[in-house]
Each structure stands twice: as C-alpha cells, then as structure tokens.
C-alpha positions in Angstrom: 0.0 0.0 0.0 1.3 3.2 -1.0 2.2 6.2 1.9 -0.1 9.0 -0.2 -2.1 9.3 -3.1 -2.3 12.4 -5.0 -5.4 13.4 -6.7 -5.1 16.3 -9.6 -1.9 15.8 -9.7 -1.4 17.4 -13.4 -3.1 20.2 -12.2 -1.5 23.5 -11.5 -1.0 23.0 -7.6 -1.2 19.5 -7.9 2.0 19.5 -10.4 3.6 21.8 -7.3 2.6 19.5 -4.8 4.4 16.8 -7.1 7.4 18.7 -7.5 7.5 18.8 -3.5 6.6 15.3 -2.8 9.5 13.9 -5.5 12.0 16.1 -4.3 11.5 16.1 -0.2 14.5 15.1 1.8 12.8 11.9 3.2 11.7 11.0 0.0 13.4 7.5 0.9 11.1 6.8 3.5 7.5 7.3 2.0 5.9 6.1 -1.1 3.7 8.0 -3.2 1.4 7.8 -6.5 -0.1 10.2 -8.3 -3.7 10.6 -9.8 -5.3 12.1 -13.1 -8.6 12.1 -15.5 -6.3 10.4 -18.4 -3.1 8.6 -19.2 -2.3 11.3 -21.6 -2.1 14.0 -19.1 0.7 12.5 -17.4 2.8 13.2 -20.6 4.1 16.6 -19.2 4.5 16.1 -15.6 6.9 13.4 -16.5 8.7 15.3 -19.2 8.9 17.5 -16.5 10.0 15.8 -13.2 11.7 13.1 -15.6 13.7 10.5 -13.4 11.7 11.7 -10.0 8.8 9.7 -11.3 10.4 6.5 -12.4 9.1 4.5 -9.4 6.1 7.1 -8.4 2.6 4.7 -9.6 0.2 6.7 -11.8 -3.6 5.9 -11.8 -6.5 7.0 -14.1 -9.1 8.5 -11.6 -12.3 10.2 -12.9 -13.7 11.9 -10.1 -17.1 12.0 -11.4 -17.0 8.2 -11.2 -17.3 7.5 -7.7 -15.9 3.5 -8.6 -12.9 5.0 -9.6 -12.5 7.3 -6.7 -13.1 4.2 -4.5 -10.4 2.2 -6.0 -7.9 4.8 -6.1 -8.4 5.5 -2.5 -8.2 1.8 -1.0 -4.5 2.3 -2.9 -2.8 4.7 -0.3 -2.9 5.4 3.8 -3.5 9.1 3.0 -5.2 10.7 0.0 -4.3 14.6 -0.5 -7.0 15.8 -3.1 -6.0 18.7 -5.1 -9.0 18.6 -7.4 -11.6 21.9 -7.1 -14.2 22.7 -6.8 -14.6 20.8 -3.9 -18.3 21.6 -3.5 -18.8 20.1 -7.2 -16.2 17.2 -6.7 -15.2 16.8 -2.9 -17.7 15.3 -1.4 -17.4 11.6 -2.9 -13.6 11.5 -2.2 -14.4 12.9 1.2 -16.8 10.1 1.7 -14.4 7.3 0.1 -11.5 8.0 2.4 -14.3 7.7 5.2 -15.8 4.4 4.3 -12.2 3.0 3.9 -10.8 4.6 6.8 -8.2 6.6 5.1 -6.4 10.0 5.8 -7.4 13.2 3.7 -6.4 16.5 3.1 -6.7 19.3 0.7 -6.9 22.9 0.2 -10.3 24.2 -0.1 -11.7 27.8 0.7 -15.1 26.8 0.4 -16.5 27.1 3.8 -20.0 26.1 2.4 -18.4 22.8 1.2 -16.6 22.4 5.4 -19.8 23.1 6.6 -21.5 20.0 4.8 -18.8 17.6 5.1 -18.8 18.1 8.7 -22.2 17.7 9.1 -22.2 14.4 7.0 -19.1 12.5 8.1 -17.7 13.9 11.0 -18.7 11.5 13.4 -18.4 8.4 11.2 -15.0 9.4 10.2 -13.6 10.0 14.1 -15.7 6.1 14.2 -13.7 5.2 11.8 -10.7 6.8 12.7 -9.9 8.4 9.7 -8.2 11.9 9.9 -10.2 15.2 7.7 -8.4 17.8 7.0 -10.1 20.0 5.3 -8.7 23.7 4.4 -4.6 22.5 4.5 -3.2 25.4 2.5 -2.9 28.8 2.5 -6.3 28.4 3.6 -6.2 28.1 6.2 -2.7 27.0 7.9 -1.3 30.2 8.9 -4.2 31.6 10.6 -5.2 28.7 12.4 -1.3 27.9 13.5 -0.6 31.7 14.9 -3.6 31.5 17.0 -2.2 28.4 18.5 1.3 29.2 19.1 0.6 32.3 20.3 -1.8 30.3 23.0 1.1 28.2 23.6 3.7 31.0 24.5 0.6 33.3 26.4 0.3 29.8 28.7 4.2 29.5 29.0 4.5 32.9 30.3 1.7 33.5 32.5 0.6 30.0 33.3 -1.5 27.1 31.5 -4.3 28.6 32.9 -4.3 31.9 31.2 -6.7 32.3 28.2 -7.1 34.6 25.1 -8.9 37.8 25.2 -8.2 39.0 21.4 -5.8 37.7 18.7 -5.3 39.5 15.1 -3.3 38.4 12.4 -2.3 40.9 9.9 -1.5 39.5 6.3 1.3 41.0 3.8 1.1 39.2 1.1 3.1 39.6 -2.5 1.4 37.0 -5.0 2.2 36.7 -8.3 -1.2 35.8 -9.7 -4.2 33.1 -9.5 -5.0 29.9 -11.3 -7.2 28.4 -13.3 -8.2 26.2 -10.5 -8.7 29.1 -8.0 -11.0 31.1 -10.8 -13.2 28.0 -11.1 -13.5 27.4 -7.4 -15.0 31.3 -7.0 -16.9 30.8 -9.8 -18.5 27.6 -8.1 -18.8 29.5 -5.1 -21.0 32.2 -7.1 -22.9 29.8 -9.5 -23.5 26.3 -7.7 -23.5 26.7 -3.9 -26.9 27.7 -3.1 -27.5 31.3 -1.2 -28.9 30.8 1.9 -26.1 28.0 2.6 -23.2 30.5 1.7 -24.8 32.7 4.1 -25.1 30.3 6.9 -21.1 29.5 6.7 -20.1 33.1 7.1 -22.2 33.7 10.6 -19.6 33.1 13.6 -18.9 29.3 14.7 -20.6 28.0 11.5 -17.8 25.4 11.8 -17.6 25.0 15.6 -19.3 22.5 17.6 -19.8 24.9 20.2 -21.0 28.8 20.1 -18.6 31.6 21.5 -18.0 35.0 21.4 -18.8 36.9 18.6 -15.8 37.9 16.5 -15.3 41.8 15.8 -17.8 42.5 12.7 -16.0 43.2 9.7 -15.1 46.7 9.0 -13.9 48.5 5.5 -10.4 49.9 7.4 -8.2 48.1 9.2 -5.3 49.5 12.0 -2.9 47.1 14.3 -1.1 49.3 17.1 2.4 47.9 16.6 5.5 50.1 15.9 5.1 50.6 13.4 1.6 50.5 12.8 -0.2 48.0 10.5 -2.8 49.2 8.9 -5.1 47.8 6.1 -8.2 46.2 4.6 -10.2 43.2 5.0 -8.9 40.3 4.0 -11.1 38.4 1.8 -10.2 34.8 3.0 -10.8 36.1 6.4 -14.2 34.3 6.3 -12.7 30.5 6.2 -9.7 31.4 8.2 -11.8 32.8 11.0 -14.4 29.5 10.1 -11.1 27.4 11.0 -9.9 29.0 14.0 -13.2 29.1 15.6 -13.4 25.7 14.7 -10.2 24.7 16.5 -11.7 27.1 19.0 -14.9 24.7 19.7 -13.0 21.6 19.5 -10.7 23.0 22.1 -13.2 24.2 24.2 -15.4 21.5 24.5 -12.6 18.7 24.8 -11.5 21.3 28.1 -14.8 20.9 29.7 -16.0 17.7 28.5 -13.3 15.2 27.3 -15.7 11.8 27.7 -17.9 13.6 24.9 -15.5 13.9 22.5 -12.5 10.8 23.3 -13.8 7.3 23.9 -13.7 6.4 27.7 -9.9 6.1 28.7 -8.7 7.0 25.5 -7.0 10.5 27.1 -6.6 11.8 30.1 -7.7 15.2 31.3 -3.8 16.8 31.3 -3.7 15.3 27.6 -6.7 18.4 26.2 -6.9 20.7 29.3 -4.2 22.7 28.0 -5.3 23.3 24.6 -8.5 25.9 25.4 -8.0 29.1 24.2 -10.5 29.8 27.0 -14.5 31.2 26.4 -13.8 35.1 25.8 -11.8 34.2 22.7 -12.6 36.6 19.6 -10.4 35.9 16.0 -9.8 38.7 13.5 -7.6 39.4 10.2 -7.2 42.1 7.8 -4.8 42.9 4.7 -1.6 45.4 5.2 -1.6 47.7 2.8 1.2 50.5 2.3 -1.0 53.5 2.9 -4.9 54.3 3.0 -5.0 55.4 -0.6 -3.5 52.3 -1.5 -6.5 50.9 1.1 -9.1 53.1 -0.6 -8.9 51.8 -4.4 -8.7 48.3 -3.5 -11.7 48.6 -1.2 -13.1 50.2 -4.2 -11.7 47.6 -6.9 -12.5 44.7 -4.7 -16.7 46.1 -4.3 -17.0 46.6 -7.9 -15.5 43.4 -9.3 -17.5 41.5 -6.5 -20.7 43.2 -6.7 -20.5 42.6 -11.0 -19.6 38.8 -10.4 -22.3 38.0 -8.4 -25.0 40.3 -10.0 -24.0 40.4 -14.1 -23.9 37.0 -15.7 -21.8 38.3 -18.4 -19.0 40.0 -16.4 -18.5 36.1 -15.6 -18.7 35.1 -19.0 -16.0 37.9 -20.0 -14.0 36.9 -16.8 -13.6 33.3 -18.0 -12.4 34.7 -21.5 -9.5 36.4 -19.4 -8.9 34.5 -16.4 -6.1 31.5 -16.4 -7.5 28.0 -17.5 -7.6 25.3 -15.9 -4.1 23.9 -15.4 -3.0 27.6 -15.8 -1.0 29.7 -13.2 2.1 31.9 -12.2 5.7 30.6 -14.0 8.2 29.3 -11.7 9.9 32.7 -12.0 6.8 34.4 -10.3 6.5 32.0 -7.8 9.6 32.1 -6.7 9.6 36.1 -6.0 5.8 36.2 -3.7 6.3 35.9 0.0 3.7 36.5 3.0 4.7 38.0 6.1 1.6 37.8 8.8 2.1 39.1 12.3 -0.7 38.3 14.9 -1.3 39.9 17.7 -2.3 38.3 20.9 -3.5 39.8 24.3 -4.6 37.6 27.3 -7.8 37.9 29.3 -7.1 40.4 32.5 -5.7 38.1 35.3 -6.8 38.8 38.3 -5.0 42.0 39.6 -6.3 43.3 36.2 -3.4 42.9 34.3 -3.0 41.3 30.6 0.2 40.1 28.4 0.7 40.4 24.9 2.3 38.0 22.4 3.2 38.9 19.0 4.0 36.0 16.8 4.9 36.2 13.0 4.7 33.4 10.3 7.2 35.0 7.4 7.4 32.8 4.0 9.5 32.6 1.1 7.3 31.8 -2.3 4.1 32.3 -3.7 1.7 32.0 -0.8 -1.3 30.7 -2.3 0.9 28.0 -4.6 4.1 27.1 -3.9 3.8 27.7 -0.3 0.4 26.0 -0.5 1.9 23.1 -1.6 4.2 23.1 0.7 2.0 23.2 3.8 -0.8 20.3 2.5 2.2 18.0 2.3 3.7 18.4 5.2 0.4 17.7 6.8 0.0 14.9 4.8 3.8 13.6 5.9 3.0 14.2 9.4 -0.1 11.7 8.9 2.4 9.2 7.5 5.4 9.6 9.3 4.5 11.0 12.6 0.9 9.9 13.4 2.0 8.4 16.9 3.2 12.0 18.0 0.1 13.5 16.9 -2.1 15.2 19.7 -5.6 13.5 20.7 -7.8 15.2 18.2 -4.8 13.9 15.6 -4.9 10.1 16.9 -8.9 9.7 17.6 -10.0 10.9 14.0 -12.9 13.3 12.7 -13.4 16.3 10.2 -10.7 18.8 11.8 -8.5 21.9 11.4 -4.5 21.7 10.9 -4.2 22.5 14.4 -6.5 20.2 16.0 -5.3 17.3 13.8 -1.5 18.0 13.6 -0.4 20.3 16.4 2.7 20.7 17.3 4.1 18.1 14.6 2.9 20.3 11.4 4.4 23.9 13.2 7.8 21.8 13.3 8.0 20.4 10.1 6.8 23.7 8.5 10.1 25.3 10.4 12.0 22.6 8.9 10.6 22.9 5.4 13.2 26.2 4.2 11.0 28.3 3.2 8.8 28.7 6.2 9.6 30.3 9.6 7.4 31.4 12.8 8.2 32.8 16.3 6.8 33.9 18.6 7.2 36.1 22.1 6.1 38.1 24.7 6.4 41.9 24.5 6.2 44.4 26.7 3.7 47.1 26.3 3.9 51.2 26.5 1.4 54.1 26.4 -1.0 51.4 24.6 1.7 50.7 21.9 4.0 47.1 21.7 8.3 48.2 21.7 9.8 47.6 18.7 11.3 44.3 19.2 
C-alpha cells in the first residue's frame, strides 16, 4: 500500500505539490502515487520531473465516477485531493476516504463545502478513525497555526491557565497571480453553492461544535497598534480562516470541559486536552496590510465593484472566464519564486486577576508564492506528518474526525513547517507602553 495518493496531480498545484513530494529530503522513506482524468495528461509532468517519477505509480481516476475514486483510495494510507471545486467534486472522495478509513487533506476555501462535510461525516470518520483535513493550505494554515502558538507562548509565560482575550493576524502578502483552478472554485462559489447555505457559513462558529464570542464585525479599514503601525483592509479569505480558527476554537473548548464527549472512555486523560483551550472570551480577527490608505481606498473600491459585478451580471462572468487562467494555468516558476507573506498576529490575554493582561506577537514569514508554492508546501507536510508522525500526533490527531490543521496536527505540522526552508514562525512576549507594543 502506498504512503499517499495524490489526486489532480497534473493540475496546476497538484503539479507543485508533485514537484514537493518527488523532491523532499525523506523522499526514501515514503511512497507515493499520483492521480489524473487520463493517461495522456501524465505526458508533461513526466517530461517534467523526468527520473523523480520512475518508481512514483500513476492511476486514471475520474472523479465523477465514484468506482474509480473508491479504487484509487483503497491504494494509499493518506489521499491529498487537489481537485476543485470541492463543493462540485469533494464530497465523494471525502466520503471514500471515510468508508475505507483513510487519511485526507486538501486545500479548499469553500466554507459552504466544510460546513456540509462536517455535518455528514464527521462522526463516522472519528468512528472510523480516519483523519479530515479540510482547508490545509494557504487556507487556512497560517491563521489557524498563529492562534495556537501564540496560546502556547501566552500559557508558557503567564501560566496554563491563562486564556485569550483577542488575537489578530495581519496579512502582507506579494502573489504573483491566480490559477485556473482558484477562478473556477470562486466561480462555483457564485454559481452552484446555493445562497442561503453560503450565508449560513459566514455567521460566527458556523464550523464550531460549540458557540462563543462573537468575533469583531468586519469593518472597510483596518489599524494594528504595533511600531510601526499596520494598517489595512479586510482580508477576503478572512471568512474561512476565522471559520477554522473558531473551529479549532470549539474543539478545544469542548474537549477542556468535557473530554468523555468527544474521546472514547480512557482514551486520554484530562492533562492530555486541558491545555489546549484558548478559553470562552476568545474573539479571532484578520485584515490585509496595505502600504497606505490610498492604496486601502482603491482596493476597497476595486474589490466592491468586481464582487458586486460577479455576483450580480452573468456576463461580467462570461467575460472573466475569457480572461482569467484556465484550468491547469498559473504563475511561471519565476513568479513564484519572487511572492512571500509575512503575517504578524497579535495576541493579548484575558485580564488576570489583579487586572493585568500580556501580549504575544507571533509572526509566520514565508519565502514563495503563498497561495501556490507555499500551499503546496504546507498540504504536504500535513500529509507527511499523517504518514510519518501519526504516533506523536495530539488527541484530536490520533482519535480521528473532520478537523483543522491544528486540532489534527499540532505541534508536529508547526515543526515540520520550520523545517521545510521556506517557512519560519516565532513567537514572544512583548512588553507594552502608552497602549503601543516596543519595537522588538
């Protein structure tokens, strides 16, 4: 039985994730195969990759045809699927991997899509034991990871006790463009996913087994008061990657106060979860940097017209699909190679109880295309981490379930994400003056 199975893999991140997967530094100690519609479109990716693929099996996988999905699954311990839209063509893989008992990860943004699969298979998969990570990319890894390492260093400080009053993550991103597989999954978003249910995934906790705080409600402008300041727009993934973190938020939570409903009896003991809560006052936000408010002011702009035409004028859609990427289209490895993302999140406890709070700032700065290359980076690290280091895993990790990249991999993914080259995150306490964090 092969390690992991790629699905899409001739598309444009799944040719990335490919690239990663043939050329990782443990590549001795995992297998892999990779997945497409037709024989024919492995032609380039070898051409390609060339001798990194002489021992890599290939398999013809329509995912339309839920036989074939079902045979290609049975195949590998972990299935990454890197085939969107994953409302139009998740679902089936999603419930293959569940029947079997096999791993899964993949990169969706659709929090519509989350919200179903959780509803349908999270219990049978944690029965089942098989591991669902949905959202294992740019979407949403960083946001869900900076909450959680910055919970980690606020408990290290100030005790294990201490929870989270407010944590914001501000994004600078340089990207070098979008795909033919991104366009398609906002089309689907706009044309197939029915109203009221992409409504119902952007009210707070849509995700989380449990309701909390209220997040801040969105706003147009954005300010951080670092030195120096950040300041910015709202960042248009924010409503996923705050889906995910409250998410990780619930699971959390309701492990903390009642383990025997979520681990089988004796499974874990109460030292094992207790210190994961991010406590019940908890509220998530994110925004954009930008370099200045002009700058904030035509994008705000930009982004409200392009939206509003999208979703309200069938043919701005047609003329967008004339001059978007296709599918299997994206940014040259030149491009990819000069995008980055630098997010800093800011974290402030809940007063103690002589009234006084700490602050964490904690950054995750990476080298790459974000939404691609560093993308691909991330979903197969998770998947590795399912492979190579499932006994280390933490509870959520080991018992199964439709999670987040935190609940399921935890310390492990943070660590191999460090490792990786490209990726780096720290984080630290910082002292506070006159309602402004030092320069570190």
């Amino acid at each position: 039985m092969l390690d992991i199975l790629l699905l899409g893999a001739t598309g444009y991140t799944g040719r990335l994730i490919t690239r990663y997967l043939a050329a990782h530094p443990q590549r001795g100690t995992f297998t892999f195969g990779i997945a497409a519609r037709s024989e024919q479109k492995f032609k380039t990716l070898r051409d390609e990759l060339g001798d990194a693929l002489l021992h890599v099996p290939t398999f013809v996988v329509d995912v339309a045809n839920f036989d074939d999905i079902e045979r290609a699954v049975q195949q590998a311990r972990v299935v990454i699927n890197a085939v969107g839209p994953y409302w139009r063509w998740g679902t089936s893989v999603v419930r293959a991997c569940v029947r079997h008992g096999r791993h899964y990860v993949d990169l969706t943004g659709e929090a519509p899509w989350v919200r179903e699969v959780i509803s349908e298979f999270d219990y049978v998969a944690a029965k089942a034991g098989s591991v669902i990570v949905p959202c294992a990319g740019l979407d949403s890894v960083p946001s869900d990871l900076l909450v959680y390492v910055a919970s980690k260093t606020l408990k290290s400080f100030a005790g294990p006790q201490t929870a989270i009053d407010t944590s914001t993550s501000a994004w600078k991103l340089s990207s070098s463009g979008i795909s033919g597989g991104t366009f398609s999954s906002i089309l689907s978003i706009l044309e197939d996913i029915p109203r009221h249910k992409a409504r119902e995934a952007t009210h707070d906790f849509a995700l989380s087994p449990i309701k909390g705080v209220p997040s801040p409600r969105p706003r147009t402008f954005y300010a951080l008061s670092v030195d120096p300041p950040l300041r910015g727009v709202l960042y248009l993934m924010s409503v996923v990657n705050r889906q995910v973190v409250q998410r990780s938020w619930g699971l959390f939570e309701l492990a903390g106060r009642s383990p025997e409903l979520v681990f089988p009896p004796g499974s874990f003991g109460p030292q094992d979860v207790s210190g994961l809560s991010y406590g019940p006052a908890f509220k998530y936000d994110e925004f954009m940097v930008l370099p200045s408010m002009l700058h904030a002011v035509f994008v705000v702009f930009f982004l409200a017209t392009v939206a509003l035409a999208m979703a309200t004028f069938p043919p701005a859609r047609w003329l967008a699909r004339q001059l978007m990427p296709q599918s299997g289209e994206g940014p040259n490895d030149l491009d990819l190679e000069t995008g980055s993302v630098h997010i800093t999140n800011i974290t402030t406890s809940a007063p103690a109880a002589n009234g006084r709070t700490v602050t964490v700032r904690t950054t995750f700065k990476g080298k790459g295309d974000p939404g691609y290359l560093l993308s691909s980076v991330m979903i197969s690290e998770a998947a590795l981490a399912l492979v190579q280091d499932k006994n280390l895993l933490p509870p959520f990790g080991k018992r199964g379930g439709v999670l987040t990249p935190m609940t399921a991999f935890g310390d492990i993914l943070i660590q191999r994400l460090n490792a990786c080259g490209r990726i780096s995150i720290e984080s630290e306490v910082v002292p506070v003056e006159g309602g402004r964090m030092k320069a570190l």
